[in-house]
Every structure is written in C-alpha cells, then in structure tokens.
C-alpha positions as a Markdown table, in Angstrom:
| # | Residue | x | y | z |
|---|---|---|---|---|
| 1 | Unk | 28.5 | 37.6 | 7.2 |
| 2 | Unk | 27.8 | 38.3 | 3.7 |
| 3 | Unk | 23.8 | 37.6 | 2.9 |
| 4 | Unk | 22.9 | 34.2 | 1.0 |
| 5 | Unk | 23.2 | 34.6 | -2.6 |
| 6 | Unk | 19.8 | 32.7 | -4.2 |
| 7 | Unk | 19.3 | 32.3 | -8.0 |
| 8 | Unk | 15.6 | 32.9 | -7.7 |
| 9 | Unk | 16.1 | 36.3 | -5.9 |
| 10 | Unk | 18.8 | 39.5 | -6.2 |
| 11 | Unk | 22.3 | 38.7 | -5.0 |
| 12 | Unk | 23.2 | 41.5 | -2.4 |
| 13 | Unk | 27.1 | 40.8 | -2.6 |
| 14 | Unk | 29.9 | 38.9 | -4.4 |
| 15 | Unk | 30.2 | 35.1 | -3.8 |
| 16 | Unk | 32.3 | 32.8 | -5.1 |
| 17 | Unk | 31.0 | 31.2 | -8.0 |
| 18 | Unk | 31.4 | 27.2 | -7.8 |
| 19 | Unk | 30.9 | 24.3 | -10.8 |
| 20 | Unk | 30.4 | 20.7 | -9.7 |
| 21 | Unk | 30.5 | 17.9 | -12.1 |
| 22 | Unk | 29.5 | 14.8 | -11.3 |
| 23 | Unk | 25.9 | 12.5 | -10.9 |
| 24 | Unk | 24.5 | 10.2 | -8.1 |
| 25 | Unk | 25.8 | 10.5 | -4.4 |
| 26 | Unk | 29.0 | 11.8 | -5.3 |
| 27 | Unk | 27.9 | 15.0 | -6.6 |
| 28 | Unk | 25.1 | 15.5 | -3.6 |
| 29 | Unk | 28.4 | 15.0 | -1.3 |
| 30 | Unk | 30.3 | 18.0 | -3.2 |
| 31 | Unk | 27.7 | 20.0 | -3.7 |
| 32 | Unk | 26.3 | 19.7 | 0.1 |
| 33 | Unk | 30.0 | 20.8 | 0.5 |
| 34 | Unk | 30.1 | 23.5 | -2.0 |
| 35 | Unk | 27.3 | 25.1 | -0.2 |
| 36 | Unk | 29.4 | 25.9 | 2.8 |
| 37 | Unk | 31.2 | 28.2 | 0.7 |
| 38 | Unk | 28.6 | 30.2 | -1.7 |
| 39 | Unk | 25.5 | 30.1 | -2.6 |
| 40 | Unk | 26.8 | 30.7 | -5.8 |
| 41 | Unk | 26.8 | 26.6 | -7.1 |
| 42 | Unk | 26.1 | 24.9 | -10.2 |
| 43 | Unk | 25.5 | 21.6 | -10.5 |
| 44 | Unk | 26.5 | 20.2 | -13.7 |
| 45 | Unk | 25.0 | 16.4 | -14.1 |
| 46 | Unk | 25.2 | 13.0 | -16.1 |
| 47 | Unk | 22.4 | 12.3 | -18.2 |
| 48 | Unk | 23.5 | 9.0 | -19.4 |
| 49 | Unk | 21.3 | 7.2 | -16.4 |
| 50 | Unk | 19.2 | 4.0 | -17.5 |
| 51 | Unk | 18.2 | 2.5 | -14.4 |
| 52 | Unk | 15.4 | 2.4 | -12.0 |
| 53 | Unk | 13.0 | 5.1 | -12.0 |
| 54 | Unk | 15.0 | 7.2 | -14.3 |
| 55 | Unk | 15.7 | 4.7 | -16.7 |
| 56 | Unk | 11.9 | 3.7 | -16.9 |
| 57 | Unk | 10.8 | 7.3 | -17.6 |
| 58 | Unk | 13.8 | 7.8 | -19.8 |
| 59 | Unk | 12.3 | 5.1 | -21.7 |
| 60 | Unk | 8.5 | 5.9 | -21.8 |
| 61 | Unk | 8.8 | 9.3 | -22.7 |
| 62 | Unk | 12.7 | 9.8 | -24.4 |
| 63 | Unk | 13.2 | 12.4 | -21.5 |
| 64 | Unk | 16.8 | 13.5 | -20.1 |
| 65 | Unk | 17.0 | 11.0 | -17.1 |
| 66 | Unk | 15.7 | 12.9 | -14.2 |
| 67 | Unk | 17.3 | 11.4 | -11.0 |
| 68 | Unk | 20.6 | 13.1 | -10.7 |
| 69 | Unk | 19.2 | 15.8 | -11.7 |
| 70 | Unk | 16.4 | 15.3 | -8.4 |
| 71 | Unk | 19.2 | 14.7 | -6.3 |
| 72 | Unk | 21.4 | 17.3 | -7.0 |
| 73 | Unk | 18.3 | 19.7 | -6.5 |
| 74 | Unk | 18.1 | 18.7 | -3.2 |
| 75 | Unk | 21.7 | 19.0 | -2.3 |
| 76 | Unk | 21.0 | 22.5 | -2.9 |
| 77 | Unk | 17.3 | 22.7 | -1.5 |
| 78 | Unk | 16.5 | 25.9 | 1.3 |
| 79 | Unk | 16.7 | 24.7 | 4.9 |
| 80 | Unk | 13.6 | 26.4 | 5.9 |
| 81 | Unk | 10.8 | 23.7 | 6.9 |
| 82 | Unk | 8.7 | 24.4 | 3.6 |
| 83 | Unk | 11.7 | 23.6 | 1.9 |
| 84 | Unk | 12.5 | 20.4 | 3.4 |
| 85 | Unk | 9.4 | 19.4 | 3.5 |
| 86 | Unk | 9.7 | 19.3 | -0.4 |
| 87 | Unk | 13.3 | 17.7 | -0.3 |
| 88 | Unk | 11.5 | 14.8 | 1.9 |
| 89 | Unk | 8.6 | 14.9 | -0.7 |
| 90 | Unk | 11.0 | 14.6 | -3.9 |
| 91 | Unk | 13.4 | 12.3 | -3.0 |
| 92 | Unk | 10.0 | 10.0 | -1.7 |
| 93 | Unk | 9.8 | 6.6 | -3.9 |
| 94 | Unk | 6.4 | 5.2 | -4.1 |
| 95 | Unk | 6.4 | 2.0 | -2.2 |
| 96 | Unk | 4.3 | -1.4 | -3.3 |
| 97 | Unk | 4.1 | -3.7 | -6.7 |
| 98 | Unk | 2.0 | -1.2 | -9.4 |
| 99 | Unk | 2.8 | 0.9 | -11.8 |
| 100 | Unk | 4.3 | 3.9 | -9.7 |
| 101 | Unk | 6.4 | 1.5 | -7.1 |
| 102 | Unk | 9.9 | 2.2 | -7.1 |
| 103 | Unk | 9.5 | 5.8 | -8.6 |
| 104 | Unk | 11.0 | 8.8 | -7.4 |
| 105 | Unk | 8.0 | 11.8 | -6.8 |
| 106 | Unk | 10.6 | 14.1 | -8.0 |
| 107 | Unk | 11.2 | 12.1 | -11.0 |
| 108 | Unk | 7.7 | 12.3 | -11.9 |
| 109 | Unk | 7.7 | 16.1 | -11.1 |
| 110 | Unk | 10.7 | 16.5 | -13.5 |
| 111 | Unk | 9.4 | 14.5 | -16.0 |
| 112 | Unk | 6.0 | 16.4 | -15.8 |
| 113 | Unk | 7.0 | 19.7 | -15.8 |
| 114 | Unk | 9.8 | 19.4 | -19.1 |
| 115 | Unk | 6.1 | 18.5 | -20.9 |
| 116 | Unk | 4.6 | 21.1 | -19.7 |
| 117 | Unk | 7.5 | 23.9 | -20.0 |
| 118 | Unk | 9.1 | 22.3 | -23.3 |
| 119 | Unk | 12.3 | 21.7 | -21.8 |
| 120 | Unk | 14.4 | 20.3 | -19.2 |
| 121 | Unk | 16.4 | 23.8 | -18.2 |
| 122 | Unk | 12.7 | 25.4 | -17.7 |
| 123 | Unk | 11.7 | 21.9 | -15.7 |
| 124 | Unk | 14.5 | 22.5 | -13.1 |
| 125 | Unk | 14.4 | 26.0 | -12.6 |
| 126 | Unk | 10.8 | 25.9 | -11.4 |
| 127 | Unk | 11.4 | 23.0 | -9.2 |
| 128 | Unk | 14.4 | 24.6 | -8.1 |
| 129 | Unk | 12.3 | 28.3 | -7.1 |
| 130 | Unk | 9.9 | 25.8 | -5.0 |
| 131 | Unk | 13.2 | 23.9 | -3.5 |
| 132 | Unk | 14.6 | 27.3 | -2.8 |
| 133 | Unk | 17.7 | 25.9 | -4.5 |
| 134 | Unk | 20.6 | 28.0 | -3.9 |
| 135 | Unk | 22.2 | 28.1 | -7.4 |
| 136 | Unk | 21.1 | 25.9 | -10.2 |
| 137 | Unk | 21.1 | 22.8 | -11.8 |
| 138 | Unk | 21.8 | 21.9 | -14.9 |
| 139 | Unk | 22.2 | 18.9 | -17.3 |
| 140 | Unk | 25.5 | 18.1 | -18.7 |
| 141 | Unk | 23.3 | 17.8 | -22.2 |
| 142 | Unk | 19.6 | 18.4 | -23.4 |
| 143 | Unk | 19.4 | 14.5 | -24.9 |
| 144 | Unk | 19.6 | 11.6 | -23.2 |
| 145 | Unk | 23.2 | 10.1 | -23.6 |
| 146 | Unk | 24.3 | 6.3 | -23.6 |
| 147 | Unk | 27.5 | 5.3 | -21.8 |
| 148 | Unk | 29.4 | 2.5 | -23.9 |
| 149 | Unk | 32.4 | 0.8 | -23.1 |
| 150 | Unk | 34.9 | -1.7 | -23.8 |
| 151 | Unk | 35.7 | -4.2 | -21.7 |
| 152 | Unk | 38.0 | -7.2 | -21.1 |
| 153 | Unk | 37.8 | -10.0 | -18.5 |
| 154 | Unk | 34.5 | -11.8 | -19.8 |
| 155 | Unk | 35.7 | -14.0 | -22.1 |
| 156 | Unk | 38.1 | -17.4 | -21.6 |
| 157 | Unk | 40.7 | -15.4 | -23.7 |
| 158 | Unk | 41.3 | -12.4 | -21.3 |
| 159 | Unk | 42.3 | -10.4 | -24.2 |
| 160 | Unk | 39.4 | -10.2 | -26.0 |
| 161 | Unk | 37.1 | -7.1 | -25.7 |
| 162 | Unk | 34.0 | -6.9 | -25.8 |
| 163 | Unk | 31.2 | -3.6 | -26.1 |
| 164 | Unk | 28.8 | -3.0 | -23.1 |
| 165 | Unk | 26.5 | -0.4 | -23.6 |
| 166 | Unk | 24.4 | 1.2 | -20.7 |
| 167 | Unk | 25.2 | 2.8 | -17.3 |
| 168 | Unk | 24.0 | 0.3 | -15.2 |
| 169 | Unk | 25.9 | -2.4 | -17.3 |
| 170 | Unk | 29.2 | -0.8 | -17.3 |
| 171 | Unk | 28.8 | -0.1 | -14.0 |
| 172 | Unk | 28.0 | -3.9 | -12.5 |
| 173 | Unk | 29.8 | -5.7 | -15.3 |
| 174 | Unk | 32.4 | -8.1 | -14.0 |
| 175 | Unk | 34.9 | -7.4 | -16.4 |
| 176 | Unk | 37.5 | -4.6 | -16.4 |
| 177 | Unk | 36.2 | -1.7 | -18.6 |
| 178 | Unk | 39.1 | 0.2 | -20.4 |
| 179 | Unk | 37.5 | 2.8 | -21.9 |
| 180 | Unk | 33.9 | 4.4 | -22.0 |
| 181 | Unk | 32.5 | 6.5 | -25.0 |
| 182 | Unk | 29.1 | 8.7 | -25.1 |
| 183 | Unk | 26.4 | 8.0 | -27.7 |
| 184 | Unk | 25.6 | 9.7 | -29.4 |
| 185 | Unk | 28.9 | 10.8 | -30.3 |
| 186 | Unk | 30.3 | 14.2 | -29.3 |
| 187 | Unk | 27.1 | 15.4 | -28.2 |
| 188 | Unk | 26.2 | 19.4 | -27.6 |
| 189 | Unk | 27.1 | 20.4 | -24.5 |
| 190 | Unk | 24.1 | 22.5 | -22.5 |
| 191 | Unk | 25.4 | 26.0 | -23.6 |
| 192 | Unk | 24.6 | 27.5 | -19.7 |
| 193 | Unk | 26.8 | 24.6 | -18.3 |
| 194 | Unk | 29.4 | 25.8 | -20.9 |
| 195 | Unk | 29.2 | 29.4 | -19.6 |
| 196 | Unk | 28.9 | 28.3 | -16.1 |
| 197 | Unk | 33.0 | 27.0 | -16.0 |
| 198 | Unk | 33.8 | 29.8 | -18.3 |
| 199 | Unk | 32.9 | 32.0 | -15.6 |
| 200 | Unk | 33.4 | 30.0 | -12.1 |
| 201 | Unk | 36.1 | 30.9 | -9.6 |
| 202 | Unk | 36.0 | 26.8 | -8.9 |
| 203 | Unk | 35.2 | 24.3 | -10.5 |
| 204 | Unk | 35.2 | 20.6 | -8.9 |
| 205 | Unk | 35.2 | 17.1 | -10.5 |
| 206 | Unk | 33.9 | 14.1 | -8.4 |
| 207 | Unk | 34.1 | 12.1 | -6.5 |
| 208 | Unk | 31.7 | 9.6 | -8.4 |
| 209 | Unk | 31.2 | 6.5 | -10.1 |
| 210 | Unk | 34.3 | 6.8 | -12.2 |
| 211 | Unk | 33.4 | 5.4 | -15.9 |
| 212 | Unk | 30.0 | 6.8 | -15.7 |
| 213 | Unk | 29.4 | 9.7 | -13.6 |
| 214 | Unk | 32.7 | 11.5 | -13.7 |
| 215 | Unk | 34.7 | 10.4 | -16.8 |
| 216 | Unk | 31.4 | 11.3 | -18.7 |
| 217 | Unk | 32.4 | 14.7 | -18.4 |
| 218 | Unk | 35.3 | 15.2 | -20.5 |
| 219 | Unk | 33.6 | 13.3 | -23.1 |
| 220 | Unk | 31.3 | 16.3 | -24.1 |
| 221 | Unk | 33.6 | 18.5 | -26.7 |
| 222 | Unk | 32.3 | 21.5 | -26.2 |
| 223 | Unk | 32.0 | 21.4 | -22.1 |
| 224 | Unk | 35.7 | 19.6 | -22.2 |
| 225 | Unk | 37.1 | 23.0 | -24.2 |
| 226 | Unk | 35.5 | 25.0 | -21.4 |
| 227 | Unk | 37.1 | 22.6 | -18.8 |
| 228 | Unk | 40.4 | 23.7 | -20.4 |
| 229 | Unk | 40.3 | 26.7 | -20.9 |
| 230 | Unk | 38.4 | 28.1 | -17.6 |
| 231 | Unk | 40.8 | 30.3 | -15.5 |
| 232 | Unk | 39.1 | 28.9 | -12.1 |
| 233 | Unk | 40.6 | 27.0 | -9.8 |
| 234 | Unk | 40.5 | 23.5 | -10.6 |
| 235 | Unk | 39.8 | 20.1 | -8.2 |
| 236 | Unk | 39.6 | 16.6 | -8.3 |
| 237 | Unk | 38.0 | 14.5 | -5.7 |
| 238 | Unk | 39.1 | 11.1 | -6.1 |
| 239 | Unk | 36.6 | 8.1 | -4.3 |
| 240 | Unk | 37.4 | 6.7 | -0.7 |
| 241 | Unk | 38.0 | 3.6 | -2.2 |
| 242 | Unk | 37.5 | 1.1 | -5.9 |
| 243 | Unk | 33.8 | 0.6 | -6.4 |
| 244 | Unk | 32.6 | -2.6 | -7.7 |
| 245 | Unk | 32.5 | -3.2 | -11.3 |
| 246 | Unk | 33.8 | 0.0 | -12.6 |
| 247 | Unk | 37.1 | 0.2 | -11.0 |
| 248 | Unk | 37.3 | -3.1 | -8.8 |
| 249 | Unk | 41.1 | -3.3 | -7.8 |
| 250 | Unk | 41.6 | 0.4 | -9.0 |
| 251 | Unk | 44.3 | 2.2 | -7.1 |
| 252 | Unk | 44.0 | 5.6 | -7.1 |
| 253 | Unk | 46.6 | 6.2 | -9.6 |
| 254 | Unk | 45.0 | 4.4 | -12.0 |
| 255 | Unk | 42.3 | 6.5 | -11.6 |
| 256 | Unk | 44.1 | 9.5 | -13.0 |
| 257 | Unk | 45.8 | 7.0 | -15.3 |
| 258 | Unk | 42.1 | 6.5 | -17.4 |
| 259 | Unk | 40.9 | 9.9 | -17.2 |
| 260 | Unk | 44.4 | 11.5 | -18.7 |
| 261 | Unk | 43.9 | 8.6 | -21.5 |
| 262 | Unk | 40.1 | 9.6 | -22.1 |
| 263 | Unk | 41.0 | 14.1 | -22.1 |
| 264 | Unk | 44.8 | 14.3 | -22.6 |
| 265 | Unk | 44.8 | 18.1 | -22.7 |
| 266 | Unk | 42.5 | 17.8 | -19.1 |
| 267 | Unk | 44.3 | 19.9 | -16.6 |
| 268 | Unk | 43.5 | 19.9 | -12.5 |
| 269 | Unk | 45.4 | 22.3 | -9.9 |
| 270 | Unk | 44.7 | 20.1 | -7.1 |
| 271 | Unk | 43.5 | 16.4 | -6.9 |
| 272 | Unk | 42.0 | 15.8 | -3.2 |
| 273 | Unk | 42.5 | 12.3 | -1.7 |
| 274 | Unk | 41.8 | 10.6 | 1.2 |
| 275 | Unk | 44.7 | 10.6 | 3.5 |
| 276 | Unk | 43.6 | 7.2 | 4.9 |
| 277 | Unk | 43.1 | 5.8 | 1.6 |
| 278 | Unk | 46.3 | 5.6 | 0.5 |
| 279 | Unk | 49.2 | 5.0 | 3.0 |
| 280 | Unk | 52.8 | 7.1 | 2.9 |
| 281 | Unk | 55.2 | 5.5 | 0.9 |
| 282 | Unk | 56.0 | 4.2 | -2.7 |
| 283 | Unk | 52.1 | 4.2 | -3.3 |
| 284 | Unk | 51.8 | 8.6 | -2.6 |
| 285 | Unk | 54.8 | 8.7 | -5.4 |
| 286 | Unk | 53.0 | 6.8 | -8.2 |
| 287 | Unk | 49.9 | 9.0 | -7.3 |
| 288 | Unk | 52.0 | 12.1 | -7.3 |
| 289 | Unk | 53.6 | 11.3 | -10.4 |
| 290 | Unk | 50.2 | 10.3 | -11.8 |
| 291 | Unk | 48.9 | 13.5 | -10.9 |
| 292 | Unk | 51.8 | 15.6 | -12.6 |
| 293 | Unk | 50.7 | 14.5 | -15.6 |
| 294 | Unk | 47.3 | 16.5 | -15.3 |
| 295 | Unk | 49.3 | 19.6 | -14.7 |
| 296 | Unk | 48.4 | 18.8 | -10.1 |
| 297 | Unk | 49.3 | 18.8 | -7.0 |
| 298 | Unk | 47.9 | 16.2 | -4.6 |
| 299 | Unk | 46.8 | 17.3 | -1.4 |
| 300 | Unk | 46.1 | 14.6 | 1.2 |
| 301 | Unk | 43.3 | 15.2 | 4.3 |
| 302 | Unk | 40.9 | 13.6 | 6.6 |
| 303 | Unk | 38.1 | 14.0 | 4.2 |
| 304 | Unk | 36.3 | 10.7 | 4.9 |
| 305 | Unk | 33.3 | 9.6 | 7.6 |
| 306 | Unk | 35.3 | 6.9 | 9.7 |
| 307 | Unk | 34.3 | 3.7 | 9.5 |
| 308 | Unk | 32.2 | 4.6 | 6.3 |
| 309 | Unk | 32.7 | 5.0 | 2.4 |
| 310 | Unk | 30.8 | 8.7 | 2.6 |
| 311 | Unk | 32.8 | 12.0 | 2.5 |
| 312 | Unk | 32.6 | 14.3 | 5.7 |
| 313 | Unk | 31.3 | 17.4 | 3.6 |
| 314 | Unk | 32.8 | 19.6 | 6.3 |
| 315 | Unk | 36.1 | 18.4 | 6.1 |
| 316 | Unk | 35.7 | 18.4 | 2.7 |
| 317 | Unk | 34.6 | 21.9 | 1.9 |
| 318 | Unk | 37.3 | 22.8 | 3.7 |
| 319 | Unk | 39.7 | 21.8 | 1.7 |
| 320 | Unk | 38.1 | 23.4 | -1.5 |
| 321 | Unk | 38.4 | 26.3 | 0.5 |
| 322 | Unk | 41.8 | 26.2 | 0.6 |
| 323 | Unk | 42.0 | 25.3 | -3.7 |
| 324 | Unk | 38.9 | 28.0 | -3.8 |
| 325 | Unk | 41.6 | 30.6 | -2.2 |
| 326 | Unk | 44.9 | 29.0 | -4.1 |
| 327 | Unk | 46.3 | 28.0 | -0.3 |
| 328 | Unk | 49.4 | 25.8 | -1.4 |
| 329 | Unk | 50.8 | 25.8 | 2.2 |
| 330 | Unk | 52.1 | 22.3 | 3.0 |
| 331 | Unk | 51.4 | 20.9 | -0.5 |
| 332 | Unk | 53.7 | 20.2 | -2.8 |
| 333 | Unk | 53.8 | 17.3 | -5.9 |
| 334 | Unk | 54.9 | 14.9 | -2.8 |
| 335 | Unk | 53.9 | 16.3 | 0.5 |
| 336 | Unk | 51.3 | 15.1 | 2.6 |
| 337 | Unk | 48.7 | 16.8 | 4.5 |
| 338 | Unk | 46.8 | 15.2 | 6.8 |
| 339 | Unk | 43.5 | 17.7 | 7.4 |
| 340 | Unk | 43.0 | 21.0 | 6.2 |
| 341 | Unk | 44.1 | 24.2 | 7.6 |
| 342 | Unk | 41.3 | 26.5 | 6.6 |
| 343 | Unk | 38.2 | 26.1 | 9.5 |
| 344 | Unk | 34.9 | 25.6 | 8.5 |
| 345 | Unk | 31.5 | 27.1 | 10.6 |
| 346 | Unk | 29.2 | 24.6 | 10.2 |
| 347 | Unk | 26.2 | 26.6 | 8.9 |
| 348 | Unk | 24.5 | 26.5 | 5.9 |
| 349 | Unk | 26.6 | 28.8 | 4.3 |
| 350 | Unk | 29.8 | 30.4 | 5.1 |
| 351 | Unk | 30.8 | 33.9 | 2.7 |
| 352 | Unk | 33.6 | 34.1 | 1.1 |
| 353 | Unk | 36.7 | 36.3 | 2.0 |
C-alpha cells in the first residue's frame, strides 16, 4: 500500500488528487469518503453561512464564517488519539446561557487565529498541521458572501415573488425558492481553490443543502470557469431525499433542472443517486434525460444508511472510485446499477491504482 500522502509533510508517491465542493454535513460525508481514496483531498467550502455560532462571529468581527470550514477540517482530521482528541475538542459547543453557549471551540480557534495570522488560508492551515489534516481546506472565497433568493409561495397571489436574503432564511423559508444569487456579486474566487480543480484527477459536487451549499458553487465566476474547464473526472451527488424549505417536493430531476438554469455551460460525467431514492420506471427516464443535459450519465447504487437520511461513505467512495478510474461498466444514460462494483478496504485510506 502506497504511504499516506499529508499536506503538512512530503508526499512519498502519486495519489489521486480529489476536489469536494460543498458545506455542512454534506461535504463532511464526501470528504470522509474521499479519504478512502487519497490523501490527496481538498475541501472547497460555502462561506455564505449566517447562523448559529458562525453567523454570530461572522457578525462581530466581519470574518469568513468558520463552521464549514471546522467541519470539513475534521472530516479530514489524523486518526491518531492526539488527533482525535482535537476533532472532539473542535467540533465541542460550549454548553449553558452566557456569552460563549452555543459556540463551536473550533469556531473560536478559527476566528482567533485569521487575527492573529491575517488571513483565513493561514488560519486553516495551522489548524489543519495540529488536526493532521490530510489535504487542505479551503474557502470557496476570502469575504463573507450572502445567499439571496427569489421565492414564490408566500404571498395570497402564488405568483408574486418575493427577495429572501440569508442562508438560514432561504433555507427554512416556506416558500419555493427559484433562484438563488451571491452578494456581493460575482465575487473572487480563492485563487488556490481555483488551482485546486485545475489540477484534480476528481472533482465532486454534493450532496448538500441544494440552494445554499451546493448551487453556491457555480455562482463564483472565476471557480465556475475552472469547473468547466478542469479535465478531471467530474461527480454529482444528488441528496437521499427533498430537504425542507429549499427543495420541499423536489424530485431529483428537478434538482438538475435548477442547477443547469443557474451554470448552463456546467458539465458532470456522472451524477450519483440513490438507487432507493428513486424507483425504476418513468421517474429514472426524466432523471436520465435531466442529466443529459449536463453532458452525464447517471449511475444508480446503494449509497444510503438504511433506515436513515446519511450516506454510507463506504459505499459511497466506492463509487467515486469507479468515476475516479472512468469505470462505465453497466452505466449507460438509462441503465441502472444497483451497488458498485469496485470493493472498498475499510481503512483510513486506500492508494490508488
């Protein structure tokens, strides 16, 4: 087995070199997946966040949100017990009624260390070296964005729309959103994200809150270019299911439906669904045809926990083996596959062939 490839120290061999985009639980899924593959990972994250912790810190001290950014850290966090010990310590929210309850000690840590570094790249590279992150993280911008959107369904006339602005807002609101815009607009994209696609073997796209967490990322000009014109394999991780708010009675379809509108020229080689999500039949053809127009294949598996709405990251980095590798073998525009055929060693890491 080829030795683990770490950021922080010298890589002794070639690894595949992974992008995941995303924010929240969803990315900590495909990255704790990713990881099974290479140590070769960059997490690319939201910064639009303005809730909870993050959202109070963002506010205090105009700081990129920190809390994707935490989580995503320890997605990727060493395995050793000094390591964990950390991952336990910064993913720890301060319990009671003052000023620090509800806060995230990683937040804080973030937060502290872009003061006393300058900036938010330096911030999570040092937390990263005491994580033992394997890869890096990285901010999908240096600012702090806002996430507007317009949506329909809260007034008496069901046409009328109306502007929400805020992730938390367009992600609770009651009302169907229809399209979601960053502010400001067209932001700079964090040049080593940029260089990270242009340079990936494979790069992955959810699963995640749709309008905020994943959409989000074809919304940055310069990072959406990259996105195009990256020759690495390319995946899309659709949700187990319509999350409230953003995409209540969403069917996965029209999932692919409002990210084509939102990055026309987007293309994806494979978009990975649940094969319990959506059952055979007229249903798989509107998501195959949906998916032809992003230039993809869909390929079905067992990816999800029974019983749960969490992604089995086992079953799920097998498949991205199988995109990592360009293994097309019982895909098609509308075949169906119901687990993956590449086997996965459930170890930390697993090199690549």
């Amino acid at each position: 087995m080829t030795a683990p490839n770490n950021l922080y120290g010298s890589p002794p061999g070639r690894q595949p070199s992974i992008v995941a985009l995303g924010g929240g639980h969803g990315l900590y899924a495909t990255l704790s997946a990713a990881r099974q593959l290479s140590d070769d990972i960059t997490a690319v994250v939201t910064v639009a966040d303005d809730g909870g912790s993050s959202g109070r810190l963002r506010s205090e001290l105009d700081l990129v949100p920190p809390g994707d950014l935490r989580m995503a850290l320890a997605a990727l966090a060493d395995h050793d017990e000094h390591a964990e010990l950390w991952r336990d310590l910064v993913q720890h929210r301060f319990r009671g009624t003052g000023a620090l309850a509800g806060h995230a000690v990683g937040n804080l840590i973030l937060a502290g260390l872009t003061e006393v570094l300058g900036d938010i790249i330096s911030a999570l590279e040092e937390l990263g070296r005491v994580l033992g992150v394997r890869g890096r993280v990285l901010p999908m911008a240096t600012i702090p964005l806002q996430i507007e959107a317009d949506v329909v369904g809260l007034e008496e006339d069901p046409r009328i729309n109306r502007v929400i602005r805020g992730q938390v807002a367009v992600a609770t609101t009651p009302g169907r959103v229809r399209r979601v815009r960053l502010l400001p607009g067209e932001p700079a994209a964090c040049r080593e994200a940029v260089a990270a696609i242009n340079n990936a073997d494979l790069v992955i796209l959810g699963p995640g809150s749709w309008f905020s967490s994943v959409i989000p990322h074809v919304l940055v000009p310069e990072q959406r270019d990259a996105l195009i014109a990256t020759k690495a394999r390319r995946a899309l991780v659709l949700n187990l299911g319509p999350q409230a708010g953003e995409t209540a009675g969403f069917s996965a379809e029209r999932h692919l439906h409002v990210l084509s509108q939102h990055a026309p020229s987007f293309r994806v080689d494979q978009v990975i669904v649940d094969a319990n999500t959506v059952p055979p039949g007229s249903e798989r053809a509107h998501l195959c045809r949906a998916a032809a127009q992003l230039g993809a294949d869909v390929r079905y598996a067992a990816v999800g926990v029974p019983g749960t709405a969490k992604h089995d990251i086992f079953k799920l980095a097998a498949v991205l083996g199988d995109v990592l590798h360009g293994d097309v073998s019982g895909i098609s525009a509308g075949s169906v596959q119901t687990d993956s055929v590449v086997g996965i060693d459930r170890k930390e890491s697993a090199p690549w062939q």
